[in-house]
N, C-alpha and C positions, 0 to 999 in steps of 0.2 A: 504494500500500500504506500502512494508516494503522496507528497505534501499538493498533487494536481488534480486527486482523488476525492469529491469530497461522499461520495457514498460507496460501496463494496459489498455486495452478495457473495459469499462464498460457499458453494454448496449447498444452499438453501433449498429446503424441500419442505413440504408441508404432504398430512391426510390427516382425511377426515375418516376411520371407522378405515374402512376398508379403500375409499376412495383416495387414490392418490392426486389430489387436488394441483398441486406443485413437485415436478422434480426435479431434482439435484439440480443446481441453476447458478452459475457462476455471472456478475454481471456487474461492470463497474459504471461510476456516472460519475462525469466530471463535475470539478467546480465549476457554479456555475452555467452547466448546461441545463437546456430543457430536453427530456427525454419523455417520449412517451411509450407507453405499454397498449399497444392496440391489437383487439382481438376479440373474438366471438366470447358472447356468455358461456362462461364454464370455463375459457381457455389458463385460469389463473392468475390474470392480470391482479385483480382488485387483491387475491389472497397475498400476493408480491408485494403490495404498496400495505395492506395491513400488518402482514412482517416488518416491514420497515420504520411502521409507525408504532409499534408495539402495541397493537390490537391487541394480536393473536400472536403465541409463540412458535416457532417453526418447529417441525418433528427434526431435521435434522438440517447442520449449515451453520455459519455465524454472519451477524450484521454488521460494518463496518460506518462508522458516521465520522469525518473528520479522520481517522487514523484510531477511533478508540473505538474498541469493542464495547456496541450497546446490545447485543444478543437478550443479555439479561435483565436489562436495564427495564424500566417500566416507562410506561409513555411521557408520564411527565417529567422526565429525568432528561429525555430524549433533545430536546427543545426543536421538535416538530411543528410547523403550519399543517393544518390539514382545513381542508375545502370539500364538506360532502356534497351527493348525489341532492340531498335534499335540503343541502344550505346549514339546518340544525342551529336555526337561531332560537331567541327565546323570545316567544313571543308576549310576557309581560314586561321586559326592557326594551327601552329607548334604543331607537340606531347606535348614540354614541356609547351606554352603556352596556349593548353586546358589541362593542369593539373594543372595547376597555376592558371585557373579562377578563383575557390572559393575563394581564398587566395589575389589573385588583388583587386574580390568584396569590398573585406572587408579590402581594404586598409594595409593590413600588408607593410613592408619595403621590398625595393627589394633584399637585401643581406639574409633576410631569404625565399623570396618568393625563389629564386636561391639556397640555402642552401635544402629547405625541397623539390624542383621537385628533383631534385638530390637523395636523398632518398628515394622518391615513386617510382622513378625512378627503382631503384637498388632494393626494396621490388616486383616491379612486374614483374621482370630482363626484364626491357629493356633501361639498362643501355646503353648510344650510338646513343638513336633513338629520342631524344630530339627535334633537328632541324630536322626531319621528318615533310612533310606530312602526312596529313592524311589518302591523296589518294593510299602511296605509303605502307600503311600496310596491311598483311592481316588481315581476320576476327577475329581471334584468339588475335592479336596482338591490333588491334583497340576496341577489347571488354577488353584489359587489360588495356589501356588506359581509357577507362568509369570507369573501377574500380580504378583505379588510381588518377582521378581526383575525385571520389567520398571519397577516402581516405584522403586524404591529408588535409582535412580540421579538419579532429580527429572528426569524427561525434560522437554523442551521441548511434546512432543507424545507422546500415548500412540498407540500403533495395534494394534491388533488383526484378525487373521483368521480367520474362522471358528470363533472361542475355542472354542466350547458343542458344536462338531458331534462329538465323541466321546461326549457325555452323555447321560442316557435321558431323556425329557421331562422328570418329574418335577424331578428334579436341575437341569436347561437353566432349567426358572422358580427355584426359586430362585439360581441364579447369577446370573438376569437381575438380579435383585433389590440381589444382593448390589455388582453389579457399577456399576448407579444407583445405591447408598449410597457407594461410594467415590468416584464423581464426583463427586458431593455435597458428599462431602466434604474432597477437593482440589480442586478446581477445574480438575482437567489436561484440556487439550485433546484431544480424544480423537475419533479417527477409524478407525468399525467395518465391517469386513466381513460381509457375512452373504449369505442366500436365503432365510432364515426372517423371514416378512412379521412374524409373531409377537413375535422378538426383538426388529424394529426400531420397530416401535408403542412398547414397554414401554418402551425405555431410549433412546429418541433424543431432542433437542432438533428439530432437519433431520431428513431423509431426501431421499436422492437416489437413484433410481429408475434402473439403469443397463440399456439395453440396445444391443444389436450397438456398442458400442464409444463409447456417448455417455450424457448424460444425459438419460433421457427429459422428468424434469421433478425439480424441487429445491423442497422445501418443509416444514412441519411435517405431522405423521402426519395431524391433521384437515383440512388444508387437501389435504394427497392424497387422501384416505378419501375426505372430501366433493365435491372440488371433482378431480378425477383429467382430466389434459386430454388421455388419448386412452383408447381400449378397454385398450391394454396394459398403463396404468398403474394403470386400473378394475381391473382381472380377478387381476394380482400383487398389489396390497393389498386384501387383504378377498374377502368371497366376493363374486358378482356374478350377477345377472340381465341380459341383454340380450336385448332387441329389436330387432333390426335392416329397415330398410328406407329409405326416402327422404325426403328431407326435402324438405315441401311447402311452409312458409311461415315466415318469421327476421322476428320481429319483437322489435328490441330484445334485448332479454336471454333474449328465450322463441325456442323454437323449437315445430315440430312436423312430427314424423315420421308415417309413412304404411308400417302395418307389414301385408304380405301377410297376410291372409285374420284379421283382426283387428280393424284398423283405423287411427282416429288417435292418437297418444300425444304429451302435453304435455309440454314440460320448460324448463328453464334449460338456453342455450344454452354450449356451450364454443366455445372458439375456433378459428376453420378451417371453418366450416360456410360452406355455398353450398345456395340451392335446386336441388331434383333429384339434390343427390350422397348418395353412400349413406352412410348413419349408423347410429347404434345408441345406445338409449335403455336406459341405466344404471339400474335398481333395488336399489338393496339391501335382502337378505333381510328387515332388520328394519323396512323401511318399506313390504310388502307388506301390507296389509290382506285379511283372508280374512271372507267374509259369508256365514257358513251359510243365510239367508235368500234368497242366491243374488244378491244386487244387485253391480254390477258386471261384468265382462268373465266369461262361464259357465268354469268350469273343474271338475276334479274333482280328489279329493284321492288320490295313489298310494300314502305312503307318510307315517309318521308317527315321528320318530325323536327318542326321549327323552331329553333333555339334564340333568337335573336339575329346576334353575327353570325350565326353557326345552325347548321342544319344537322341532323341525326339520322343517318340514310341507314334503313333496315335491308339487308340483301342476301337473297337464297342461292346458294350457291348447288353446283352442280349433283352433290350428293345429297342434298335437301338440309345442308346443313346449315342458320343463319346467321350472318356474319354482320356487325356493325361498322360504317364509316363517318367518321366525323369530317367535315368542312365547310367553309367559307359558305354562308345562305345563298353569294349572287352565283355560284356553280352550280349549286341543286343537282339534283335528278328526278325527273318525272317518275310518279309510280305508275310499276308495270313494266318500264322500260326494258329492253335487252343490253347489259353492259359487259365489260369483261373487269375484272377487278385484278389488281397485284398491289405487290410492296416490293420494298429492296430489303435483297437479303441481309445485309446489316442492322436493318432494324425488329428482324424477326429471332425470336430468343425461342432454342430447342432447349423445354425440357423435363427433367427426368417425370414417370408416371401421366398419370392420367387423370380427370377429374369432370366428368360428362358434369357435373351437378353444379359444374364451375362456370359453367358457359355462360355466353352474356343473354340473360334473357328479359333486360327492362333496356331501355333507350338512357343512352349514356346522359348526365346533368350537362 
């Protein structure tokens, strides 16, 4: 553990009864950084960030906070922010005096307890709403509250769960927003829960990709997006195209796959391939070329879904299988059309297994 570390997983595993909810799980997080844990319900994310906060104790593993071992330590010892799913305010105190708890707990003086809400205050602008109820905020406004009194203590580490999931879209982007401008501008370490691939693009430095109880893969949003090293981790960030079938020849960094009643498809190989084993050849939407002229693999166009600047062209391809392109509105494509569709093969990623259940079956945001 070095002095650029400021949180440490090591070995961490958790069950519950018989359920291995979390296993063995090694995972460091810089000072400083925002990392997020994204992933389906069940995948173990939330179990991860309540080990860390001293919820729950892990069945086996130690917690590293700063360089000292808090394994055993109890939460309030920790000096943890936490931001729940459902805010956990109290709703017979004032705005400013749920942001003043931590800071009461712990006996500071009143002229600083008064001094520094005044300031969390004005850091999460809602400067004026002090003597508020709680009742009388909206959601947007009361989840800035949760972060505000999560702040105000100078956590070591900030954590968050689920912050956004009471919020209606609209409201969810700008909190995302608001929420990068304060990391911004502390610098607090900060470690978010989510399922919304959405939230975790916009305000992560990492992302770790959590399923059945592990990390699938740990990276920044591009290097997932583009470089995704299995179908599961393709299909949960971003929308997705796949072709599946066999992989006929690994050469170097290329592969190529052998898709039933189709053909052959080129790609950049990910790691775990073998010839003959089955695979699947990653497209995303926006690197689908569509050729009214018809050059290319034949397809036809089902469906055309207007985005704005952007169009969402649904199209069946010659196995019946359908495929999504995204592009520029004034290109379109007529529905019904006969077109031919390709990509370049540097943009298409082969790989390992298969995942029919992954396919893209809603029109991309």
């Amino acid at each position: 553990m070095t002095a650029a570390l400021s949180v440490a997983f090591r070995a961490i595993a958790k069950s519950f009864g018989i359920i291995e909810a979390l296993r063995p799980t090694d995972l460091d997080v810089a000072a400083g950084e925002f990392l997020t844990l994204l992933g389906p319900s069940g995948s173990g994310k939330t179990t991860l960030l309540n080990i860390a906060a001293g919820y729950i104790p892990p069945s086996g593993g130690r917690v590293l906070i700063g360089g000292r071992d808090v394994t055993d330590l109890p939460a309030r010892r920790r000096n943890i922010g936490m931001v729940f799913q459902n805010y956990a305010l109290f709703p017979h105190l004032s705005v400013a005096d749920n942001i003043a708890y931590g800071l009461s707990a712990r006996g500071r003086p009143a002229d600083e307890i008064k001094r520094r809400v005044g300031d969390t205050l004005a850091l999460v602008r809602l400067e004026g709403y002090g003597g508020r109820a709680i009742r009388e905020l909206s959601g947007g406004q009361q989840q800035r509250v949760a972060l505000a009194r999560a702040l105000i203590i100078e956590p070591d580490v900030l954590l968050m769960d689920e912050p956004l999931g009471a919020l209606d879209r609209q409201l969810r982007k700008h909190v995302q927003l608001e929420i990068r401008r304060l990391h911004r501008e502390l610098g607090r370490t900060t470690i978010y829960v989510t399922h919304d691939q959405e939230e975790a693009l916009v305000m992560s430095d990492r992302i770790g990709v959590m399923r059945e109880g592990r990390i699938a893969q740990l990276g920044t949003a591009r290097e997932l997006y583009e470089r995704p090293a299995d179908v599961f981790v393709a299909s949960f960030l971003g929308e997705s195209n796949l072709l599946e079938g066999r992989v006929e020849a690994l050469d170097g960094a290329r592969a190529r796959l052998v898709v039933p009643l189709l053909g052959a498809v080129d790609g950049i190989a990910a790691a775990g391939l073998s010839v003959g084993a089955e695979a699947s050849a990653l497209v995303r939407p926006e690197d689908v070329v569509v050729d009214g002229a018809g050059a290319g693999w034949p397809a036809q166009v089902e469906e055309v879904v207007y985005l704005g600047d952007l169009v969402a062209i649904r199209i069946r391809l010659a196995n019946g299988q359908e495929f999504w392109c995204r592009r520029l509105a004034r290109l379109g494509a007529p529905e019904d059309a006969k077109v031919g569709v390709g990509w370049a093969a540097d943009r298409v990623r082969v790989l390992p297994g298969t995942g029919t259940a992954a396919r893209a079956a809603e029109p991309p945001e």
